[in-house]
N, C-alpha and C positions, 0 to 999 in steps of 0.2 A: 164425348163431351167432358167428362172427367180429367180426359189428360190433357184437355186443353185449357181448362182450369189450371191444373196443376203446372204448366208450360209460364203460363201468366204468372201466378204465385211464387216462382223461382225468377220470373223475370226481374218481378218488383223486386223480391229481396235481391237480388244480384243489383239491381241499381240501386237501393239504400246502401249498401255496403260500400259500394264505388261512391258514390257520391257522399258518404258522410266519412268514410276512412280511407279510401283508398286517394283518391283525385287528390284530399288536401293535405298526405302527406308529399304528395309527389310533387306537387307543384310550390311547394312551401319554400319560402328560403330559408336561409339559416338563420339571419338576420329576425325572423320571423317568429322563432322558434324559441321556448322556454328554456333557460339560459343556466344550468347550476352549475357552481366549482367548487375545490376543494381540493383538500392535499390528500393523497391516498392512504389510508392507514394502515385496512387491513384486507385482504384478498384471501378468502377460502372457496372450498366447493361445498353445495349442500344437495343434500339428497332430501328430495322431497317426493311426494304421492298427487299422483293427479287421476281423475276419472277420464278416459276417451268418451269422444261424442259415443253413443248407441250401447254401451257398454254399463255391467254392472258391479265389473271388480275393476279396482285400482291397483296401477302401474308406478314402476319408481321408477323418477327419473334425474338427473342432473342439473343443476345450475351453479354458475359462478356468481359469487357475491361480491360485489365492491361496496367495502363504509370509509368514506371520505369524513372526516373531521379538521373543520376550522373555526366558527363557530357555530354549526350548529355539524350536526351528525346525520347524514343523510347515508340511505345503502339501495343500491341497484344492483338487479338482477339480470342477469345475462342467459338466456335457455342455452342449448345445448343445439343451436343452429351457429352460434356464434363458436362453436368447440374454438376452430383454427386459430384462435383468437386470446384464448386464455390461455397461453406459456406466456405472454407478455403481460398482462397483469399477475399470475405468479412467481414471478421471477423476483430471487432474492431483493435485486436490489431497485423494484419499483416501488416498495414503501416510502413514503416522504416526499411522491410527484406526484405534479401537478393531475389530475382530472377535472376534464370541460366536458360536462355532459350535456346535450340538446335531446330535450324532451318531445315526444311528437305529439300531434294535435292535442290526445285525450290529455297529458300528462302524465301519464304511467312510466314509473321510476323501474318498471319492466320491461326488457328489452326496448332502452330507449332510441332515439334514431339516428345519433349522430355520440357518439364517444371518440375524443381530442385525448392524446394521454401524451404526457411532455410534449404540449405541445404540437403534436402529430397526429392526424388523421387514425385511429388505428380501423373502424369499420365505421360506416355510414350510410344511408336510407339506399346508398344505390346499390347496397346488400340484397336489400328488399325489393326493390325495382320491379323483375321479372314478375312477379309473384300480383303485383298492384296493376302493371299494366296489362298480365293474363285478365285480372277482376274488370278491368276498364274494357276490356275488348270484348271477354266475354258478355259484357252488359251491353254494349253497343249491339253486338252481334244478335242477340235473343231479342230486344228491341226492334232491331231493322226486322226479323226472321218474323216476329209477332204480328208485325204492323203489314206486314207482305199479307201475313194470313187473313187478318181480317181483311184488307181492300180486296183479296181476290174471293172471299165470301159474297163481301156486298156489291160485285159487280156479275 
């Protein structure tokens, strides 16, 4: 009885997840999407501390920072999923180009979902892809797997 609880209770959250983050970055256009620019100014890495889920010491880990200034000063962070990614915003002479950043749904200026750098695609949400349509399918699948169980209970 408990683990059929607990089967449900993973279900549900598996489909808030899907449905409140995952579905509407995927399906979002670009056009859609919160819109920042800015000229690049300065590009370092920081080391920062994070706690893992279940965990009660803290790990160091990596990220690239970009602070864009034109008129106002905005700075994005890049985790360390994006590595392949930062030799082209370090590079001597990316200071003083253009960055177009698209924000995804929440607005978090962290790991946002779409980054334009002169102009160019450099990564974008279809980064993340795999990862959103594992959450959509696995939600689908626990749903259909769930609702099997109960109809073959009540029959």
């Amino acid at each position: 009885m408990i683990g059929r609880f607990r089967w449900v209770f993973i279900n549900i959250a598996l489909l808030f997840i899907a449905v409140v983050y995952a579905i509407p970055n995927v399906i979002t256009e670009k056009e859609e999407l919160t819109q920042e620019y800015g000229t690049l100014r300065k590009a370092y890495l920081e080391t920062y501390k994070y706690r893992p889920r279940k965990s009660f010491i803290y790990k160091e880990a990596q990220r690239l920072v970009l602070v864009t200034s034109d008129r106002i000063e905005r700075t994005y962070r890049l985790s360390n999923h994006y590595r392949i990614h930062w030799n082209k915003f370090l590079a001597k002479d990316a200071i003083g180009k253009e960055l177009r950043v698209y924000l995804g749904t929440n607005n978090s200026r962290t790991n946002p979902l779409i980054v334009e750098f002169n102009g160019k695609k450099v990564y974008g949400k279809s980064s993340m892809l795999p990862i959103y349509i594992l959450i959509t399918a696995g939600a689908v699948g626990l749903t259909v797997y769930n609702l099997y169980q109960v109809i073959e209970k009540n029959n």
